[in-house]
Every structure is written in C-alpha cells, then in structure tokens.
DRENPA-3360 file (N, C-alpha, C; in nm, 2 decimals, always signed):
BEGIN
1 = XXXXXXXX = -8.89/+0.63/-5.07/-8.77/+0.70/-5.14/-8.74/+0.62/-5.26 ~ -8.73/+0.71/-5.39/-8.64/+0.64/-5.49/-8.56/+0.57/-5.49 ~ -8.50/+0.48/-5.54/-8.38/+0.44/-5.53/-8.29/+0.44/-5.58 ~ -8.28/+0.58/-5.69/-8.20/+0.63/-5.78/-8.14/+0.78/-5.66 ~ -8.19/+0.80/-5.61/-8.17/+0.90/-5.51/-8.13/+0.87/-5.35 ~ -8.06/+0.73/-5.37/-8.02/+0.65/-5.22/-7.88/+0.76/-5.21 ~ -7.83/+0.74/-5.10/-7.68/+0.87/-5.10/-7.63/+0.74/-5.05 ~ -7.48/+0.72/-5.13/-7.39/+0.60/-5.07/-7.39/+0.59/-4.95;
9 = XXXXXXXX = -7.33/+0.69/-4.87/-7.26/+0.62/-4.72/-7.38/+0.65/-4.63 ~ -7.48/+0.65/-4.66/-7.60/+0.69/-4.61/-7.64/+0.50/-4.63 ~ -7.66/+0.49/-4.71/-7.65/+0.35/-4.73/-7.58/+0.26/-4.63 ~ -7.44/+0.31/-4.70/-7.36/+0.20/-4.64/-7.36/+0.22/-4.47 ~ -7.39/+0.28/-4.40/-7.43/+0.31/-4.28/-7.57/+0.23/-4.25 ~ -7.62/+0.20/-4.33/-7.76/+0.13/-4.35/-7.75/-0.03/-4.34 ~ -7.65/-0.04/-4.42/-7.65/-0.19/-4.42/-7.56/-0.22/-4.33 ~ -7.44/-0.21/-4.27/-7.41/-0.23/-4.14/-7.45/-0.23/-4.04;
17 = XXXXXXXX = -7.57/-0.12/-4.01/-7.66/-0.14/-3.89/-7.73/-0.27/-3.90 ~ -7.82/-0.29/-4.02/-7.93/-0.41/-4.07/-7.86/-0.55/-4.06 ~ -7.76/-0.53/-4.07/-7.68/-0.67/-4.09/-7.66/-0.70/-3.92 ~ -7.59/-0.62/-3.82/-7.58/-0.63/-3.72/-7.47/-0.78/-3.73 ~ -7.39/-0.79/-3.78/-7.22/-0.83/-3.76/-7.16/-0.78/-3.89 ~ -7.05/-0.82/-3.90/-6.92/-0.81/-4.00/-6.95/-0.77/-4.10 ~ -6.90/-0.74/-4.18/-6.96/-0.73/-4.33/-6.79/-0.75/-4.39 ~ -6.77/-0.81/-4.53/-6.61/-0.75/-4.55/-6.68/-0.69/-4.69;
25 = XXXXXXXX = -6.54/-0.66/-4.71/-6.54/-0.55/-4.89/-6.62/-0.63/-4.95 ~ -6.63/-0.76/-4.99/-6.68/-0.82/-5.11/-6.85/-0.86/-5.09 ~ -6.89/-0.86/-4.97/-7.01/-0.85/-4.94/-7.05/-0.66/-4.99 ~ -7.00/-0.59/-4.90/-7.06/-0.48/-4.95/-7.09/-0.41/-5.07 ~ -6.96/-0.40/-5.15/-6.94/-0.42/-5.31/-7.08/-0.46/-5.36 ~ -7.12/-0.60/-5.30/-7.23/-0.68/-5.38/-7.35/-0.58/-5.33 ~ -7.40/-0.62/-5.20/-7.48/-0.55/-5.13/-7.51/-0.44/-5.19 ~ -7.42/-0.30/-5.17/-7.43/-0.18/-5.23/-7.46/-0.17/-5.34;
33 = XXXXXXXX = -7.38/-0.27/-5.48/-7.37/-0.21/-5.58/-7.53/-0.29/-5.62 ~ -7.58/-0.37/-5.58/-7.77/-0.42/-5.58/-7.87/-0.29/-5.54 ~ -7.79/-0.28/-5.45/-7.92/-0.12/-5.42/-7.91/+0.00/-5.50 ~ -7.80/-0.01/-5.53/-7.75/+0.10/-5.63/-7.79/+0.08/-5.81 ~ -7.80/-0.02/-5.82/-7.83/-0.08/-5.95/-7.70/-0.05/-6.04 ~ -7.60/-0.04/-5.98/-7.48/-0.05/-6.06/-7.36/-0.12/-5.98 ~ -7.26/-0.16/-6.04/-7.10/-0.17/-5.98/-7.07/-0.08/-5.87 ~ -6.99/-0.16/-5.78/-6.92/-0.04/-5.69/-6.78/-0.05/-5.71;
41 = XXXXXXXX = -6.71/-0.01/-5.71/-6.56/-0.06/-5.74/-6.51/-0.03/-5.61 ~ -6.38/-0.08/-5.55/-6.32/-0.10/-5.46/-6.24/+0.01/-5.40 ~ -6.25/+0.14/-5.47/-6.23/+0.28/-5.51/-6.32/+0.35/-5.44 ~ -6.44/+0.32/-5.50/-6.55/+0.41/-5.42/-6.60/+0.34/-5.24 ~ -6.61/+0.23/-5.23/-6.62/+0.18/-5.12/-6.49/+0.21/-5.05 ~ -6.37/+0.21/-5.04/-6.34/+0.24/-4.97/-6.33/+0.41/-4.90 ~ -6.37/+0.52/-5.05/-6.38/+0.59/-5.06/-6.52/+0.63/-4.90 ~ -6.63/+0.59/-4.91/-6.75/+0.60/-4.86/-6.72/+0.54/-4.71;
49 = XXXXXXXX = -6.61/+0.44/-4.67/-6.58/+0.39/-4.54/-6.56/+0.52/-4.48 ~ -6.44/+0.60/-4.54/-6.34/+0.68/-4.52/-6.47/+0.79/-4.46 ~ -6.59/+0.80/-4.56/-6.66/+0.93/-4.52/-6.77/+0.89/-4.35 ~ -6.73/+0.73/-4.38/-6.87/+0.68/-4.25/-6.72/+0.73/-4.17 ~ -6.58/+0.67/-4.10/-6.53/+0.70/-4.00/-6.53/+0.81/-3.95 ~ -6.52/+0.92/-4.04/-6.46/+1.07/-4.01/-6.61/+1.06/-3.92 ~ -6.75/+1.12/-3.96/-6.87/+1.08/-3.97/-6.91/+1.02/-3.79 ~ -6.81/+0.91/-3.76/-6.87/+0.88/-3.63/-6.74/+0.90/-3.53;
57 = XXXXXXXX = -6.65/+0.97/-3.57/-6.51/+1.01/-3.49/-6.57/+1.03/-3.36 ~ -6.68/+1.13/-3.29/-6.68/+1.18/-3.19/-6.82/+1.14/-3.13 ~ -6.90/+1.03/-3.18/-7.00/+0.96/-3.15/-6.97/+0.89/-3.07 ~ -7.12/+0.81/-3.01/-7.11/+0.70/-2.91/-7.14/+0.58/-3.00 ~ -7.16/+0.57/-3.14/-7.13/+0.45/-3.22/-6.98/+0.47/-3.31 ~ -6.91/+0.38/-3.35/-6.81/+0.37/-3.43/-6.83/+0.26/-3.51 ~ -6.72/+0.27/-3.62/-6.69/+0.20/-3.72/-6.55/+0.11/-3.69 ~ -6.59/-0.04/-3.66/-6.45/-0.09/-3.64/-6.44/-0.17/-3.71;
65 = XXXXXXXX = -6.32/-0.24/-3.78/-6.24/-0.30/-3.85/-6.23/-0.44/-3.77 ~ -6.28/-0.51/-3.79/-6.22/-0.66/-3.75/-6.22/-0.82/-3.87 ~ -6.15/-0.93/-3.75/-6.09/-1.02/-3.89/-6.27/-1.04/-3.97 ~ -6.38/-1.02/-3.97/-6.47/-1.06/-4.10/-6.50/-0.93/-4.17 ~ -6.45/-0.83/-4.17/-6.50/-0.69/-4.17/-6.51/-0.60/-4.13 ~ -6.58/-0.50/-4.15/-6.65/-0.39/-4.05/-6.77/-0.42/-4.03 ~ -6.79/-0.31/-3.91/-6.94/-0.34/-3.84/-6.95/-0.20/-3.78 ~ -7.05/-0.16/-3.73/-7.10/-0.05/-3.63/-7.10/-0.10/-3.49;
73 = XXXXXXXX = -7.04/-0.03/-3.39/-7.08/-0.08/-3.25/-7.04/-0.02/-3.17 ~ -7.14/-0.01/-3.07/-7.09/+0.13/-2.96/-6.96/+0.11/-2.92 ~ -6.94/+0.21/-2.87/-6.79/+0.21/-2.80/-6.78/+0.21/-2.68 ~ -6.66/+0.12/-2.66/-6.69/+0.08/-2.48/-6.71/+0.16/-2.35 ~ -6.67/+0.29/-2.41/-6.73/+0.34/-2.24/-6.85/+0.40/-2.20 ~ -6.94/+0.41/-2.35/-7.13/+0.40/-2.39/-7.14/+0.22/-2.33 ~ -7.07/+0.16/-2.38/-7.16/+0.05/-2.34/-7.14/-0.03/-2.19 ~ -7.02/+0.03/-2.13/-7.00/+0.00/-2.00/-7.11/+0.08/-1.92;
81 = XXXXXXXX = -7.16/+0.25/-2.00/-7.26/+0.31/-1.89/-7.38/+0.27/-1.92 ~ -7.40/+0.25/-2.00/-7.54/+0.21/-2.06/-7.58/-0.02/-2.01 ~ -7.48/-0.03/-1.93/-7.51/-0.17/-1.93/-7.65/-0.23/-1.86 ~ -7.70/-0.14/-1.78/-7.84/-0.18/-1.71/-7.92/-0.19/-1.79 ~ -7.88/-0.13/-1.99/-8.01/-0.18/-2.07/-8.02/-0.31/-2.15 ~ -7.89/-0.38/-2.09/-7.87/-0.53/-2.17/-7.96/-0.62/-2.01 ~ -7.97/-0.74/-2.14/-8.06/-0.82/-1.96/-8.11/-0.92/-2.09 ~ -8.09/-1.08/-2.04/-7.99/-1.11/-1.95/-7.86/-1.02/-1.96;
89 = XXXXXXXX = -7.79/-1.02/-1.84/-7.67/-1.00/-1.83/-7.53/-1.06/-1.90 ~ -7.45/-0.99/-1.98/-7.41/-1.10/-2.08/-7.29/-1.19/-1.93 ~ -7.28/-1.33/-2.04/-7.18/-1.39/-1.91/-7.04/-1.38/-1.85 ~ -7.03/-1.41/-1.78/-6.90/-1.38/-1.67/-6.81/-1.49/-1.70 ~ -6.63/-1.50/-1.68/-6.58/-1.59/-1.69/-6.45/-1.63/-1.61 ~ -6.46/-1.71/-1.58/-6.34/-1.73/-1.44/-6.15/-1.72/-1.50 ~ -6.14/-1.67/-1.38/-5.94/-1.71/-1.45/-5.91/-1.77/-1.53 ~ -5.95/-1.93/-1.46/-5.88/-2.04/-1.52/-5.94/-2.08/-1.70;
97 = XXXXXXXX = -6.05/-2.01/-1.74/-6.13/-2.03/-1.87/-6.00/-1.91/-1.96 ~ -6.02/-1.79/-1.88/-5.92/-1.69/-1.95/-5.78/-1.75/-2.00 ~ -5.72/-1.78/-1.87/-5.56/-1.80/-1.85/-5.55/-1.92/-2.00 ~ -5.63/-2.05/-2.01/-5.67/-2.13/-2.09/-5.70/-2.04/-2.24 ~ -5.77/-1.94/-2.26/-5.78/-1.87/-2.38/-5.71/-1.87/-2.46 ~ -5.60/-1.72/-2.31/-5.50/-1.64/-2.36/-5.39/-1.75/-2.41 ~ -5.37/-1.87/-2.33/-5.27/-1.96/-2.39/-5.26/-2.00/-2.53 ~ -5.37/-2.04/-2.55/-5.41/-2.07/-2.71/-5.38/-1.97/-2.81;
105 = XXXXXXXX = -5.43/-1.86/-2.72/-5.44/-1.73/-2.86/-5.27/-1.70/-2.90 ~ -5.20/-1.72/-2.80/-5.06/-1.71/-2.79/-4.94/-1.79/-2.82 ~ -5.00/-1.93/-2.80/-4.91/-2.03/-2.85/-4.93/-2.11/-2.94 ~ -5.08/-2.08/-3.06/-5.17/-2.13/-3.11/-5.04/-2.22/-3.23 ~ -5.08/-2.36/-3.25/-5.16/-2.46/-3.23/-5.07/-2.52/-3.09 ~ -5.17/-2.53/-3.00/-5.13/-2.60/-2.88/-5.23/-2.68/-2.81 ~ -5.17/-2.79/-2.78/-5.29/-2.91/-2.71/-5.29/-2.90/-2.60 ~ -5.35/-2.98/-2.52/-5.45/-2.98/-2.43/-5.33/-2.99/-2.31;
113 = XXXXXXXX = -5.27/-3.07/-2.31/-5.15/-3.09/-2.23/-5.01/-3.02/-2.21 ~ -5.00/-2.93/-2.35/-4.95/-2.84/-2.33/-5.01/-2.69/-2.28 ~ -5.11/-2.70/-2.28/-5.15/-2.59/-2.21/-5.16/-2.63/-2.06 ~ -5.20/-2.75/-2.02/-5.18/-2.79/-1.87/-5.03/-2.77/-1.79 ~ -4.93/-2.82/-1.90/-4.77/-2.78/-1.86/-4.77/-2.63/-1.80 ~ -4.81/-2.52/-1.92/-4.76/-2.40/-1.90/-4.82/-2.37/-1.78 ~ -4.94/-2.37/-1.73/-5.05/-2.38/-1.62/-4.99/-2.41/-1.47 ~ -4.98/-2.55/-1.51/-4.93/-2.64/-1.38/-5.06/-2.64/-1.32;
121 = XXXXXXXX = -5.14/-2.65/-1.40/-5.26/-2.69/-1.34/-5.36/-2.76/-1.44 ~ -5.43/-2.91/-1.39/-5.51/-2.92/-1.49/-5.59/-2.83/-1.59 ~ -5.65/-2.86/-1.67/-5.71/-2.79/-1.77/-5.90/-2.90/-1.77 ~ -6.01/-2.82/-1.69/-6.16/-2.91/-1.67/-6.19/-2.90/-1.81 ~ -6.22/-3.01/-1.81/-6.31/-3.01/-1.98/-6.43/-2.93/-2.00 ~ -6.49/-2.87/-1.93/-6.57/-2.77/-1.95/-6.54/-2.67/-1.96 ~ -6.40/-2.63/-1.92/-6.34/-2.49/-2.01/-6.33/-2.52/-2.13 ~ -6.26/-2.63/-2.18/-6.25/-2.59/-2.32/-6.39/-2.64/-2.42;
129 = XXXXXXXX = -6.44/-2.74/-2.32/-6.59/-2.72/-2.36/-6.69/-2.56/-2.40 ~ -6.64/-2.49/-2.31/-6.73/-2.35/-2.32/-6.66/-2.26/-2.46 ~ -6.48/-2.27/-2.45/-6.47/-2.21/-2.54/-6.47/-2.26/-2.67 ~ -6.48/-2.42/-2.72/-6.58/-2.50/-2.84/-6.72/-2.38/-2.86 ~ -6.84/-2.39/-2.78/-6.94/-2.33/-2.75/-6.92/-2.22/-2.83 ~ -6.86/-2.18/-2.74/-6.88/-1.98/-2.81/-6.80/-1.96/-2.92 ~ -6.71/-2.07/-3.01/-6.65/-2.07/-3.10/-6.54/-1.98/-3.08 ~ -6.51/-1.97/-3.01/-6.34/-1.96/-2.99/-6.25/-1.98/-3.05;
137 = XXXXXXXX = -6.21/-2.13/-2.97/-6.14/-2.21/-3.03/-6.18/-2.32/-3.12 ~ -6.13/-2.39/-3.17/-6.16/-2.50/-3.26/-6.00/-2.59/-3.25 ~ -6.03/-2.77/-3.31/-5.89/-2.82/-3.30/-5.88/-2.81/-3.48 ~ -5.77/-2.77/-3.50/-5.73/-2.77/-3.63/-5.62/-2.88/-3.68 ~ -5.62/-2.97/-3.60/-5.53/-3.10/-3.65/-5.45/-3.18/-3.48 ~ -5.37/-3.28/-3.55/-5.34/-3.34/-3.41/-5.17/-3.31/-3.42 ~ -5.17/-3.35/-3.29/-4.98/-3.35/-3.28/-4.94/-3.48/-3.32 ~ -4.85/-3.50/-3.40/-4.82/-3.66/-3.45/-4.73/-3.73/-3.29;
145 = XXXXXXXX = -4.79/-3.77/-3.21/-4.73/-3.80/-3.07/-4.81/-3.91/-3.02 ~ -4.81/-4.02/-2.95/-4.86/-4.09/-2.94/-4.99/-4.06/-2.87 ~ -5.10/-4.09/-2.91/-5.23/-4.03/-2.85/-5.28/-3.91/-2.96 ~ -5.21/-3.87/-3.08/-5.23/-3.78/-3.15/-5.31/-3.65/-3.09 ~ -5.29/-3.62/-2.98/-5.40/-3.50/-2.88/-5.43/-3.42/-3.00 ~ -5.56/-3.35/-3.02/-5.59/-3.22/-3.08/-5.51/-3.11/-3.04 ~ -5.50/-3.03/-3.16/-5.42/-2.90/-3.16/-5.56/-2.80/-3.14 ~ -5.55/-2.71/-3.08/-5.61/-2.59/-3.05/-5.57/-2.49/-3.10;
153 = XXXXXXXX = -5.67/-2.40/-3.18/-5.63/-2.30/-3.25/-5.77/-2.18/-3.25 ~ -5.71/-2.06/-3.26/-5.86/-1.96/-3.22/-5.92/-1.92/-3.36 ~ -6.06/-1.89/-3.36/-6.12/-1.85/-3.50/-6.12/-1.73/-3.48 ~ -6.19/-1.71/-3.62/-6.26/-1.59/-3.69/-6.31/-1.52/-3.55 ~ -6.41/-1.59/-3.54/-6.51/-1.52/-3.43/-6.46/-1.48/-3.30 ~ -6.36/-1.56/-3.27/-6.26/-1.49/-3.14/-6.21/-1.35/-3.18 ~ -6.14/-1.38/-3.29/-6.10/-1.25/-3.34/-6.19/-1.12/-3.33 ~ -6.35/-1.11/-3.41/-6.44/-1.05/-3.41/-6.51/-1.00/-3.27;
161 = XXXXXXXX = -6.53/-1.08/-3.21/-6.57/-1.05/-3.01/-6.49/-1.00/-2.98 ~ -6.34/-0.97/-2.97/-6.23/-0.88/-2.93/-6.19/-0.80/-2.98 ~ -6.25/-0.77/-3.11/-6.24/-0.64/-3.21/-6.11/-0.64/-3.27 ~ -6.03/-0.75/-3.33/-5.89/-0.76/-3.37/-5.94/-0.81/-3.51 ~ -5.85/-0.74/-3.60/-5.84/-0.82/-3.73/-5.73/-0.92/-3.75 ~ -5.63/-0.95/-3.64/-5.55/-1.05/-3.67/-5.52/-1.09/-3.54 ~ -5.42/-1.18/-3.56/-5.31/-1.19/-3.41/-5.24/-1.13/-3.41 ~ -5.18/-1.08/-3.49/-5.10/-0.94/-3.47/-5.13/-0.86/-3.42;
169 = XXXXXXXX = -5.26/-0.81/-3.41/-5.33/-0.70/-3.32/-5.34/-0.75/-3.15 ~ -5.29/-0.87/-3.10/-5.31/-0.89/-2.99/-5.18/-0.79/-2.95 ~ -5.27/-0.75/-2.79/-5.13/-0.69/-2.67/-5.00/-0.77/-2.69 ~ -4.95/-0.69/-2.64/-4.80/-0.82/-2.54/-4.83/-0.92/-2.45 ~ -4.80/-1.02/-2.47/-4.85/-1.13/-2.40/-4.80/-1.09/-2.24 ~ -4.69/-1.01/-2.22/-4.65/-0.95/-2.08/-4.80/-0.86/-2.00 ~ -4.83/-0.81/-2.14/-4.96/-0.69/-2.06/-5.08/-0.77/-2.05 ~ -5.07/-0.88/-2.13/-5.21/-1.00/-2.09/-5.17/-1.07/-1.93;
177 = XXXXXXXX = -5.05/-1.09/-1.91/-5.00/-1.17/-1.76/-5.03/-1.07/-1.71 ~ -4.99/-0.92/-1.72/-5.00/-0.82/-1.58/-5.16/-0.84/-1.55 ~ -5.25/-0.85/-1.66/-5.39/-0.85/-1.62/-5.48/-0.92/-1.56 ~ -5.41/-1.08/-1.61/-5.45/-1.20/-1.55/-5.39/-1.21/-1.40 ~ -5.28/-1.25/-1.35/-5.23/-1.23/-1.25/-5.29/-1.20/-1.13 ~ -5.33/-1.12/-1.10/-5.37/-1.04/-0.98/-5.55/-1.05/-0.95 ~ -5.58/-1.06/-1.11/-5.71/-1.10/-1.11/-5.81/-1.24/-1.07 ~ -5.85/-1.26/-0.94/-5.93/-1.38/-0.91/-6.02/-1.43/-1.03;
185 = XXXXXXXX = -6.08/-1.33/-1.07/-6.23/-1.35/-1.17/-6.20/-1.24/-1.31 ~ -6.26/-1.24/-1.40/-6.30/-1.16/-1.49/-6.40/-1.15/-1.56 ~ -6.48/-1.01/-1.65/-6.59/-1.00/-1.73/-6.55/-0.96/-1.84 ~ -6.60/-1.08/-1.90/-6.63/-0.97/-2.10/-6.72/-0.95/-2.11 ~ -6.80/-0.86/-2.02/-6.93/-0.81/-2.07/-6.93/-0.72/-2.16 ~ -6.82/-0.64/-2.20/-6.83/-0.51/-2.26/-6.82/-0.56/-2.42 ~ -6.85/-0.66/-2.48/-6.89/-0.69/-2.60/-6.98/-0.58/-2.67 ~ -6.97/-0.53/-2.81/-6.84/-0.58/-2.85/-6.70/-0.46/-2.83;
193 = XXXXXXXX = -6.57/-0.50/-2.76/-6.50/-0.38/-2.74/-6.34/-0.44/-2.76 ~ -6.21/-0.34/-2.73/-6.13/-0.40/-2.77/-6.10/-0.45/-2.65 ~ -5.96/-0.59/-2.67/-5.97/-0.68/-2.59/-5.90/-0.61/-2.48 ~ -6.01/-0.68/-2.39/-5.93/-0.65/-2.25/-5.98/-0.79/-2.17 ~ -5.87/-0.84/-2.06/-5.89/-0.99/-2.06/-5.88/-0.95/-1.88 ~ -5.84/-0.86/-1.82/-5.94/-0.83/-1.64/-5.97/-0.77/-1.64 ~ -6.11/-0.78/-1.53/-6.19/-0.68/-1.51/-6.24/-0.68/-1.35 ~ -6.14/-0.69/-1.27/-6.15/-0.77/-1.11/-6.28/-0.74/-1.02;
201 = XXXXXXXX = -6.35/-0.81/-1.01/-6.44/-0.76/-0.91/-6.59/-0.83/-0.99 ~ -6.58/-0.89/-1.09/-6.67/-0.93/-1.17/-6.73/-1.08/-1.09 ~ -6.84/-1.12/-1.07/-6.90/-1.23/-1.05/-6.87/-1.37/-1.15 ~ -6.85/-1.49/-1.12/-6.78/-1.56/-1.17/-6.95/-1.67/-1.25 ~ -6.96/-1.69/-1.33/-7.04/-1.67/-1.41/-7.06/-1.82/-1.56 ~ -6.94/-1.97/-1.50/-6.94/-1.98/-1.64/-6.94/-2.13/-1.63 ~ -7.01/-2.18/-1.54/-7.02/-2.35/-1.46/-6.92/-2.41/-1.36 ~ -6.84/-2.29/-1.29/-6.73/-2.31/-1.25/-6.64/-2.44/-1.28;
209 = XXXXXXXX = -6.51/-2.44/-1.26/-6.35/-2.51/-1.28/-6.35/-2.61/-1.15 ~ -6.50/-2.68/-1.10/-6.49/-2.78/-1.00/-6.37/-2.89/-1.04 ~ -6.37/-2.95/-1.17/-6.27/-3.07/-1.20/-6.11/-3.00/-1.21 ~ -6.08/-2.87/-1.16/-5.95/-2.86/-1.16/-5.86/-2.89/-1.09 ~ -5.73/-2.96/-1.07/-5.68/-2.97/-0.95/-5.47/-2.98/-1.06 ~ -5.39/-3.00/-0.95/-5.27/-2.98/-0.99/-5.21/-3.11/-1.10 ~ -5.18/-3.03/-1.22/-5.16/-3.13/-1.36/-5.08/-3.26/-1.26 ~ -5.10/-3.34/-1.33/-5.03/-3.52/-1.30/-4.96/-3.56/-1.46;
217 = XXXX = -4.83/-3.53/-1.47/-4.75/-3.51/-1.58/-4.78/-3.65/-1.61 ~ -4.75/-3.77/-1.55/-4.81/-3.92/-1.61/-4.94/-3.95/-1.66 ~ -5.06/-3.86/-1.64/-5.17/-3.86/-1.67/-5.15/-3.82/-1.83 ~ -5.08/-3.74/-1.91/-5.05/-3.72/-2.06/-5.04/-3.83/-2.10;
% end
C-alpha cells in the first residue's frame, strides 16, 4: 500500500495494536504524523480517537484511557470467557498483598509501619517485595522520624494494570473494604480491566504471607 493513501484512524488503530501498551498524545502526534509524512495537530488526533471509540463501542476490543495513554484491550467479560487461551496462567494474590496495596494506593505516601498500624498485622517483606517487582509501588522519599522509614507511593504502571488515569479514578475506599473483607484470597487475572480488588474463590498464587504474624508496636 502507498503511503500517501494510509486512512488516519485506520492507522491510528494500527499503531495501538503494534505497540501493545500506552501510547499518550505526544507519542502518537509523532508516530502518526511520520507515517503520514506531515504534522498532526492535536485537533485532528483527537479528532480520529473520537472516530476509533465510537468504532469499537459494541466490540469485544476497546479503546481505554489510562495514566500513560491509550491502548486497545479486550474487555473484561471477552477476557474472563476467553481465559483458557492465556497459559501460563496469569498470577494469583493473597489478601494480605491486596489489603497492603489498597493501603498505599489510599494513604499514599505511607511507610511500612504505618501500614502495619492500620492492619494490626505485620506487613512480610515479600509483599512489598512483590509489589517493588511488578512496579506498583515505589518509595518516593523517607519520613523525617527517627529511622527515616521509606515512604510508599504507587506508579504509573499501577495506574495502567487497573485501567485508571489517576487516583481520582479510584472507587470509594468503603467499596474497596466491602471487597476485601469477606474475601480470604483474590485474582487479578483479568488484566488488563478496570479495577476490581475481590474475586473469592481464586487460588492463592504469590509465595505466600508465611513471615506474617500480629504487628509488635515496639518493633517500629
């Protein structure tokens, strides 16, 4: 094919699949306006989003918005029925990794002892080992307190695995407790989808919470 005869959102549907993550406006602009052999202005691209959403309204792919951009990705109830064609199986994660998340995402910048307080239960270093790992969380500075503990704060890429462009987009932190609560275990398998933090009945999947036991407030 020419490439004086590319059709924009034909394109831009192109390079969102090809890229397979995020893309934001200033990547695409570039991207597009190279294949195009001209400028795109921030006019027409948004223009050509507008024609991809309508486009996949009633599909089993969509166009979602999150904090690095947009991206293409099935929609969660294609990818909950369709899960026997992923393999490995993606991983499983216990309460106490969750409950530990949701803390962070909520009370962000918060250390390690303060998240043990709200708990009343230790906090294993392999939880917040795991969520280091998957880039979660990160420490973004210390608490000026004796021991200066790391502050915990959640990234980009948390944001993007839960399909949020901000923290603002998080639930009620009431409708995250109603979920956790009741729930022994949970799965995020349904990557990528919007956040949902139980899923009861899921296999526990993530080096288990052996070093947990009840916080020792002197131990801070």
């Amino acid at each position: 094919m020419n490439d004086a005869v590319l059709e924009p959102v034909a394109l831009l549907e192109a390079a969102l699949l090809a890229a397979g993550r995020p893309l934001d406006k200033t990547q695409l602009r570039l991207l597009l306006g190279g294949a195009l052999s001209r400028p795109v202005s921030a006019v027409e691209l948004g223009q050509w989003v507008g024609t991809l959403e309508r486009i996949y309204e009633n599909r089993g792919l969509g166009l979602k918005r999150v904090a690095s951009g947009l991206r293409l990705e099935i929609r969660a109830p294609y990818v909950r029925a369709l899960s026997a064609l992923w393999e490995p199986k993606p991983p499983r994660y216990s309460r106490a990794l969750l409950e530990t998340l949701a803390i962070i995402a909520y009370r962000q910048p918060v250390t390690r002892g303060e998240i043990e307080e709200l708990r009343g239960i230790s906090v294993a270093a392999s939880t917040l080992r795991i969520l280091e790992e998957r880039n979660w969380i990160q420490v973004v500075g210390h608490r000026e307190v004796p021991g200066r503990p790391g502050l915990y704060a959640t990234t980009r890429e948390f944001l993007d695995y839960f399909g949020l462009t901000s923290l603002t987009d998080l639930p009620p932190l009431e409708q995250v407790a109603d979920l956790i609560e009741p729930a022994p275990e949970f799965d995020l398998s349904g990557h990528p989808v919007p956040l949902v933090i139980a899923a009861p009945g899921a296999a526990v999947d993530d080096g288990g919470e052996p070093n947990e036991e009840p916080r020792n407030p002197l131990a801070d």
